[in-house]
C-alpha positions in Angstrom: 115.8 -19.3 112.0 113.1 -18.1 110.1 112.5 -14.8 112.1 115.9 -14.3 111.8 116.4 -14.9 108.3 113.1 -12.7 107.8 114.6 -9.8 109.9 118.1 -10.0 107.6 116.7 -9.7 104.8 114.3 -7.1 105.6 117.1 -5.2 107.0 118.5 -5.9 103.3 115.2 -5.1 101.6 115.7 -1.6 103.4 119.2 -1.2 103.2 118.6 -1.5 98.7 115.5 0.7 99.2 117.6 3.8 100.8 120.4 2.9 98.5 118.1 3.5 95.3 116.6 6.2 96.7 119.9 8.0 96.9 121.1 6.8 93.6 117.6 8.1 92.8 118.5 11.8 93.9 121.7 11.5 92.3 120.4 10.5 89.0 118.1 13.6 89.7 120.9 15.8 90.4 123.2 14.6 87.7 119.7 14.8 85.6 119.6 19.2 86.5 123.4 19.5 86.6 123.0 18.4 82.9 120.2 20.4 82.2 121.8 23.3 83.7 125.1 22.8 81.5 122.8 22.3 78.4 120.8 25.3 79.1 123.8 27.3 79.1 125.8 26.1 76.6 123.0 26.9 74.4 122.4 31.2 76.6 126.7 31.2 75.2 125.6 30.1 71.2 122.2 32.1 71.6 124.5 35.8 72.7 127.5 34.8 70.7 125.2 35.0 67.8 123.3 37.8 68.7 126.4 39.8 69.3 127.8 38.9 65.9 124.8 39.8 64.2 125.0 43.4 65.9 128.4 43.6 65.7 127.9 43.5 62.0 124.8 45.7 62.0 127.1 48.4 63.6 129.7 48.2 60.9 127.3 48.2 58.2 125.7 51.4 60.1 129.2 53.2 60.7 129.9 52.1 56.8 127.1 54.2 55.8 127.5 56.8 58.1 131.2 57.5 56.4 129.5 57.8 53.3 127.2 60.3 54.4 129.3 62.1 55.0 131.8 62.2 52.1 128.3 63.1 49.9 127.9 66.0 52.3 131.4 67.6 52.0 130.7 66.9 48.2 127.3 68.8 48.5 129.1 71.6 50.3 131.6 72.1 47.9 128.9 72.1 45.0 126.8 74.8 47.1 130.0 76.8 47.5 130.9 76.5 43.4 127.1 77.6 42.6 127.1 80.6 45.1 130.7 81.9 43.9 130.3 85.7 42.9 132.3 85.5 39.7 129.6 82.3 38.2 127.0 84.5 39.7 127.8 87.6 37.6 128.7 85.9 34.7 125.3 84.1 34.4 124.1 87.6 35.0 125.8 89.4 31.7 125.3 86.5 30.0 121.8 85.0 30.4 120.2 88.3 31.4 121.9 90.9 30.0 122.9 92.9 33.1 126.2 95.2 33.2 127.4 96.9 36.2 126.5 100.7 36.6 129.0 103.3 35.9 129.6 105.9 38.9 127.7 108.2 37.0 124.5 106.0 36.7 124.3 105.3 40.2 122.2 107.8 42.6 122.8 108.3 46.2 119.5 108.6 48.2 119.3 109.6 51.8 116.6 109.2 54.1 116.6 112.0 56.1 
């Protein structure tokens, strides 16, 4: 009866040895499933704040783009006030003393 109890519970001894081996690998495999959930959980919080971030680095950009260009159309329309012919002759009469030649002041030369 010994041998045979021996052989039982050897047979038992293995059978609890293969058993925690498996629960062994599962415990492994739950242990990288976690990981792997984990891992990206934290990839979803890492690009959703990224993309925020540049999200509102593009509306900031686009915000001063607009801006840009309201001081340029302001810039053109100063250019075009200073350049206007009637401002320009005024300053001239008045700052510089010019006057505009009568036809009989003003000689025609050819180059002939």
């Amino acid at each position: 009866m010994n041998a045979a109890a021996r052989l039982v519970n050897q047979s038992a001894v293995s059978r609890g040895w293969i058993f925690s081996i498996i629960l062994s690998q599962f415990q492994y495999a739950m242990f990288v499933l976690i990981l792997a959930v984990t891992m990206s959980g934290l990839g979803v919080v890492y690009v959703t704040s990224s993309t925020r971030s540049l999200n509102a680095a593009i509306q900031q950009t686009l915000a001063e783009r607009d801006q840009l260009h309201i001081h340029w159309g302001q810039l053109l329309l100063e250019r075009g006030t200073w350049a206007m012919q009637a401002r320009i002759q005024r300053i001239a009469e008045e700052k510089l003393g010019m006057v505009i030649p009568d036809s009989k002041s003003i000689l025609i030369i050819s180059s002939k």
